[in-house]
C-alpha positions in Angstrom: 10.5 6.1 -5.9 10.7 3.8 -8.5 14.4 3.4 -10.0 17.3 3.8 -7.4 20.6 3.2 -6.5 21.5 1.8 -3.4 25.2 2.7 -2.3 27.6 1.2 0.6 30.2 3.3 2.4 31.5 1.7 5.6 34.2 4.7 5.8 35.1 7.1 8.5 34.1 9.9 5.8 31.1 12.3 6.9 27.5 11.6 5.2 27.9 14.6 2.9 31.0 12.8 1.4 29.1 9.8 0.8 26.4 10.7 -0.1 28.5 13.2 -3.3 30.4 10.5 -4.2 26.7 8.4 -4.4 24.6 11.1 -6.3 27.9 11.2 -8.9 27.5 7.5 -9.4 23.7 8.1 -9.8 24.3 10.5 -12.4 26.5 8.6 -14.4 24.3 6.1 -14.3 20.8 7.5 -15.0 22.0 10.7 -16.5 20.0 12.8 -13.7 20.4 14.1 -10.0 19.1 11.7 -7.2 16.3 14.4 -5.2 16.0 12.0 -2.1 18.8 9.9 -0.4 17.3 7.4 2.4 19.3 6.6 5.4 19.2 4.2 8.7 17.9 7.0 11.5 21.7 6.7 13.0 23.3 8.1 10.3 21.0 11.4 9.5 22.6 14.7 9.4 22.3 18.2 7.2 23.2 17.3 3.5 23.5 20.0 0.9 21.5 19.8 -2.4 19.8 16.7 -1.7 16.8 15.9 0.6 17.6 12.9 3.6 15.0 10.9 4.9 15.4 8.2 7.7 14.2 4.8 7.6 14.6 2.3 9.6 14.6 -0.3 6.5 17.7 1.2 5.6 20.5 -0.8 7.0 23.7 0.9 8.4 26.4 2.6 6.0 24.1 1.9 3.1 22.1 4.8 1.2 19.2 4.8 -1.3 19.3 7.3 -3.6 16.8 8.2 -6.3 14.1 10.9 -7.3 11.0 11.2 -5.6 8.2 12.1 -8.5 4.5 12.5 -7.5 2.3 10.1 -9.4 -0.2 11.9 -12.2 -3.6 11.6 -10.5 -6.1 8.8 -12.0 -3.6 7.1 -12.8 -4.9 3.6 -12.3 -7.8 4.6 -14.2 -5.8 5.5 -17.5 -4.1 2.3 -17.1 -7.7 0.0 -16.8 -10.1 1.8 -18.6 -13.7 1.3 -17.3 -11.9 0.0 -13.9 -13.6 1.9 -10.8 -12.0 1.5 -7.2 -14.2 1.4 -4.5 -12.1 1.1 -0.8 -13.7 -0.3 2.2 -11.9 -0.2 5.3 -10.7 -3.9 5.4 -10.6 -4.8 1.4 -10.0 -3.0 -2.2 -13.1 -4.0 -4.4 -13.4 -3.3 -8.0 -15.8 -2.5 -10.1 -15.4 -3.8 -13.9 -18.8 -2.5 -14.9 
């Protein structure tokens, strides 16, 4: 995910509730509906319409919400032409020839 919002709700309402009144700030916002909405593993629980993940990163009463988009393949090669990776188990090398 590379744009989100992050959201705080300290209320007694369930995660459903928050997480509507979140994805309608979202859409306000970036004119779009959050796909993913990360939570701390405490707080996890069956959410209509939207995927919830758990992550421990994720403090308590917040939520993350945003759109999870699978990146085009190659796509570090469109963006340094000529560049070839080559991984090795303890570095990243490349190749500039």
């Amino acid at each position: 995910m590379e744009l989100g919002l992050l959201w705080y709700d300290n209320s007694d309402s369930s995660l459903d509730s928050k997480v509507a009144k979140a994805a309608a700030r979202y859409r306000e916002r970036f004119g779009e509906d959050p796909t993913v909405c990360y939570v701390h593993p405490t707080m996890v629980e069956p959410v209509a319409d939207i995927q919830i993940e758990p992550s421990p990163r994720i403090l308590e009463h917040h939520l993350w919400l945003g759109r999870e988009e699978k990146a085009a393949p190659d796509t570090d090669r469109e963006s340094f032409p000529g560049a070839a990776a080559t991984v090795l188990p303890t570095q990243l090398q490349f190749n500039m020839e």
